[in-house]
Short mmCIF file of the C-alpha atoms (twelve columns), coordinates in Angstrom:
data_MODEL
# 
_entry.id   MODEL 
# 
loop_
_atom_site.group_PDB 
_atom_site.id 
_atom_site.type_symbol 
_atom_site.label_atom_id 
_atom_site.label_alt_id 
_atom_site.label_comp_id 
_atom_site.label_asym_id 
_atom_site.label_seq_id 
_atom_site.Cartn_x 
_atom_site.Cartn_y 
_atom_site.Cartn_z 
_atom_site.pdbx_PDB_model_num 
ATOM 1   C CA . UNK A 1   -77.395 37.510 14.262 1 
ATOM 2   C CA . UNK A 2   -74.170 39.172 12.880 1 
ATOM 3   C CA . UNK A 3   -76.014 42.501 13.158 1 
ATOM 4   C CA . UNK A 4   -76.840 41.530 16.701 1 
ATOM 5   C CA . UNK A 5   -72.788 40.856 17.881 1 
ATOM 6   C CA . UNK A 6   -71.870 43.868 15.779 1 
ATOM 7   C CA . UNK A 7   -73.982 46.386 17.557 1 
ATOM 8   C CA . UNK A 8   -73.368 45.042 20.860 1 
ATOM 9   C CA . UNK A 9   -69.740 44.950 20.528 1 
ATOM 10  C CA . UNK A 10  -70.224 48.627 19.414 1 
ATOM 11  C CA . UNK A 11  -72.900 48.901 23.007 1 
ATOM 12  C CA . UNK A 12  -69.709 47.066 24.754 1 
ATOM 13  C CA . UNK A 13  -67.160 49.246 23.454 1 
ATOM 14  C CA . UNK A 14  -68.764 52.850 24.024 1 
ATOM 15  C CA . UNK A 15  -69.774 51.934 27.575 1 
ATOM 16  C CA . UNK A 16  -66.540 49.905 28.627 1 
ATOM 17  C CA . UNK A 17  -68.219 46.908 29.737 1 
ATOM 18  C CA . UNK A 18  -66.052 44.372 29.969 1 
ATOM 19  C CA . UNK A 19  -66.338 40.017 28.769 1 
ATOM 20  C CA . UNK A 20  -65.879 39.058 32.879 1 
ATOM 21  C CA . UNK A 21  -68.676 41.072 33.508 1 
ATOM 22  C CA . UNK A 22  -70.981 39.717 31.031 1 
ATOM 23  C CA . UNK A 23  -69.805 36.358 32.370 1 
ATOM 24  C CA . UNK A 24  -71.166 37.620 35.948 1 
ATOM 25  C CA . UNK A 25  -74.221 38.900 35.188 1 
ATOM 26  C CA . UNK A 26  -75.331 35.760 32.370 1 
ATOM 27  C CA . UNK A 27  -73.251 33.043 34.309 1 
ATOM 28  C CA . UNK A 28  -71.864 31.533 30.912 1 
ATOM 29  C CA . UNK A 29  -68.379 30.724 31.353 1 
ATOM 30  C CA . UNK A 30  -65.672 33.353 29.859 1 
ATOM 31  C CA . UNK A 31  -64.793 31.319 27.308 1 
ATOM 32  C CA . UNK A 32  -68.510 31.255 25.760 1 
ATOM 33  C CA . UNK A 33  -68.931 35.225 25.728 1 
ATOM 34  C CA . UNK A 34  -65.382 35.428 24.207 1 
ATOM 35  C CA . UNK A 35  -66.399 33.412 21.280 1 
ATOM 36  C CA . UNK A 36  -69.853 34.946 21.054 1 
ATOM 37  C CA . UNK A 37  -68.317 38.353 20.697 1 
ATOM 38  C CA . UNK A 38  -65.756 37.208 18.598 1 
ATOM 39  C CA . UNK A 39  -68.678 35.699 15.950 1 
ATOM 40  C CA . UNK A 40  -66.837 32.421 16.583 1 
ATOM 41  C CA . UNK A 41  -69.996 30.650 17.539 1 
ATOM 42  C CA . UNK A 42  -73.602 31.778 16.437 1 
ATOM 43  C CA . UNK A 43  -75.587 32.867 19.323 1 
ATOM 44  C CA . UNK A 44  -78.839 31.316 19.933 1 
ATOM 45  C CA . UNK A 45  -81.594 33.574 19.521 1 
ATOM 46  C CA . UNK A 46  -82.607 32.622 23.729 1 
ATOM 47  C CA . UNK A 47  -79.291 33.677 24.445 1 
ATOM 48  C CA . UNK A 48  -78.808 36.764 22.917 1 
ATOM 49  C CA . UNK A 49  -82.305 37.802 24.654 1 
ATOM 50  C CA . UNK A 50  -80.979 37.113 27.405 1 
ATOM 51  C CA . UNK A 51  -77.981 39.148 27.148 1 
ATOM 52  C CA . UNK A 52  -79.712 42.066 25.801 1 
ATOM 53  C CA . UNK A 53  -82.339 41.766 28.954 1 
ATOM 54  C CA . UNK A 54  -79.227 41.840 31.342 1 
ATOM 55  C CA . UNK A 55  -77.954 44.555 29.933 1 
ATOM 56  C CA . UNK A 56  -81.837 46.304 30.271 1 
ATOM 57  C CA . UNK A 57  -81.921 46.244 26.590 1 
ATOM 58  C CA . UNK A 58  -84.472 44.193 24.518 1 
ATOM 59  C CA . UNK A 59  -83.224 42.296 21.403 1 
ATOM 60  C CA . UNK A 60  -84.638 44.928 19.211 1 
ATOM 61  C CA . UNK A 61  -82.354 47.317 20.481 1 
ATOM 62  C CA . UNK A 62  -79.376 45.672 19.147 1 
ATOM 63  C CA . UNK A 63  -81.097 44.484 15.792 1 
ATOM 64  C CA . UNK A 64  -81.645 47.757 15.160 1 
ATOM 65  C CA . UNK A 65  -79.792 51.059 13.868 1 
ATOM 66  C CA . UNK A 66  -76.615 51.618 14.670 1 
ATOM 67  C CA . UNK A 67  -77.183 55.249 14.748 1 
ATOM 68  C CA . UNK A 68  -79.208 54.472 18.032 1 
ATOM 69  C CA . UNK A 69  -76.373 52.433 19.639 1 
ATOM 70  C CA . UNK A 70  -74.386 55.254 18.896 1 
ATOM 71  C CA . UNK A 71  -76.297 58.389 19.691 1 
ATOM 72  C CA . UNK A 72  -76.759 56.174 23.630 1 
ATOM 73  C CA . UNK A 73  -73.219 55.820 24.147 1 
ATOM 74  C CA . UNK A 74  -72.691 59.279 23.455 1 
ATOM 75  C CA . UNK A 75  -75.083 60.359 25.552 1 
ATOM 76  C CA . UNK A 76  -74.366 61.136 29.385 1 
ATOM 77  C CA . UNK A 77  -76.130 58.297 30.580 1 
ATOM 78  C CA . UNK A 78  -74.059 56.123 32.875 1 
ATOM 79  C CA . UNK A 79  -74.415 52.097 32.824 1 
ATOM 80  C CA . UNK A 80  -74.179 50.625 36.177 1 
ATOM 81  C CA . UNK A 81  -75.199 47.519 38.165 1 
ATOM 82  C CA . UNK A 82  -76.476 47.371 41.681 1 
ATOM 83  C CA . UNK A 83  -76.740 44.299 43.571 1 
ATOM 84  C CA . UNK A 84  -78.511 46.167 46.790 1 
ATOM 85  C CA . UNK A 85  -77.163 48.097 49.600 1 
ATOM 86  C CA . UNK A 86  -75.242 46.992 52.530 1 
ATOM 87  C CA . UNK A 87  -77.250 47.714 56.098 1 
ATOM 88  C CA . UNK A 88  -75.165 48.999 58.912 1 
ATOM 89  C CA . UNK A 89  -74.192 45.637 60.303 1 
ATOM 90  C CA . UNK A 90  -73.432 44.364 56.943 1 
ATOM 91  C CA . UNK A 91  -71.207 47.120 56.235 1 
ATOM 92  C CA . UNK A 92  -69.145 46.441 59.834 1 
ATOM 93  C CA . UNK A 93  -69.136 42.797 58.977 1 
ATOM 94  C CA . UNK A 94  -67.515 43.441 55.400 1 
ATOM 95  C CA . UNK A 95  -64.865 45.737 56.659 1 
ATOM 96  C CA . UNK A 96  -64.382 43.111 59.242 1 
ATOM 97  C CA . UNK A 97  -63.365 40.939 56.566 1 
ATOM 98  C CA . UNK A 98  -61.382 42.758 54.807 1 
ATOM 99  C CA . UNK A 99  -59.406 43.645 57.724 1 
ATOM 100 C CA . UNK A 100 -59.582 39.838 58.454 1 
ATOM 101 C CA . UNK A 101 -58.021 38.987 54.786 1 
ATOM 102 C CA . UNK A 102 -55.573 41.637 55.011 1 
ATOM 103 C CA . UNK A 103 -53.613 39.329 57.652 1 
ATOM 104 C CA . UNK A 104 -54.864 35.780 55.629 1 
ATOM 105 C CA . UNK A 105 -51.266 34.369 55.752 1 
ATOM 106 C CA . UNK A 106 -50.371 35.249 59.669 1 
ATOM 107 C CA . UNK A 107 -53.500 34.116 60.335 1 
ATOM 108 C CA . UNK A 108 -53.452 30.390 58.775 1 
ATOM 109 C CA . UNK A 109 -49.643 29.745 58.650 1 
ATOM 110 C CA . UNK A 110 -48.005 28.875 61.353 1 
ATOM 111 C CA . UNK A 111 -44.083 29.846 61.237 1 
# 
């Protein structure tokens, strides 16, 4: 599994993916993918299919040659996540909030 946590680091790396957001998307805590990546712990061969899935990746991608990792983060294709569109009213309702949060302390502290 070394080769595995090499080539994604390298996968990582090239597309600027950050640990938090492989925390997000696999729900392990931060301090599990930091050791993972680190080769602190062995991943578990469920895990790390897992983590290649949620990255669209199978396993085999990462077990694989590096020249491949490589040659896709060079490549002009973009990674990015999408968690569905906001409707109209959703879209009024979030900027409601935010304009909400903005005045958080005036609103729940009395002076």
């Amino acid at each position: 599994m070394n080769k595995f946590i090499e080539n994604l680091n390298i996968y990582l790396g090239g597309k600027k993916i950050k640990n938090s957001y492989i925390s997000l998307i696999t729900g392990w805590d931060k301090s599990k993918v930091s050791r993972i990546l680190n080769g602190e712990v062995e991943i578990k061969m469920a895990d790390a299919e897992e983590l290649a899935s949620m990255l669209g990746k199978d396993i085999a991608f990462f077990l694989g040659d590096k020249a491949k990792i490589l040659g896709e983060i060079s490549s002009n294709k973009q990674f990015s996540y999408c968690n569905g569109y906001l409707k109209k009213e959703d879209n009024i309702i979030a900027r409601q909030l935010l304009e909400m949060f903005r005045y958080y302390d005036a609103l729940v502290y009395e002076r």
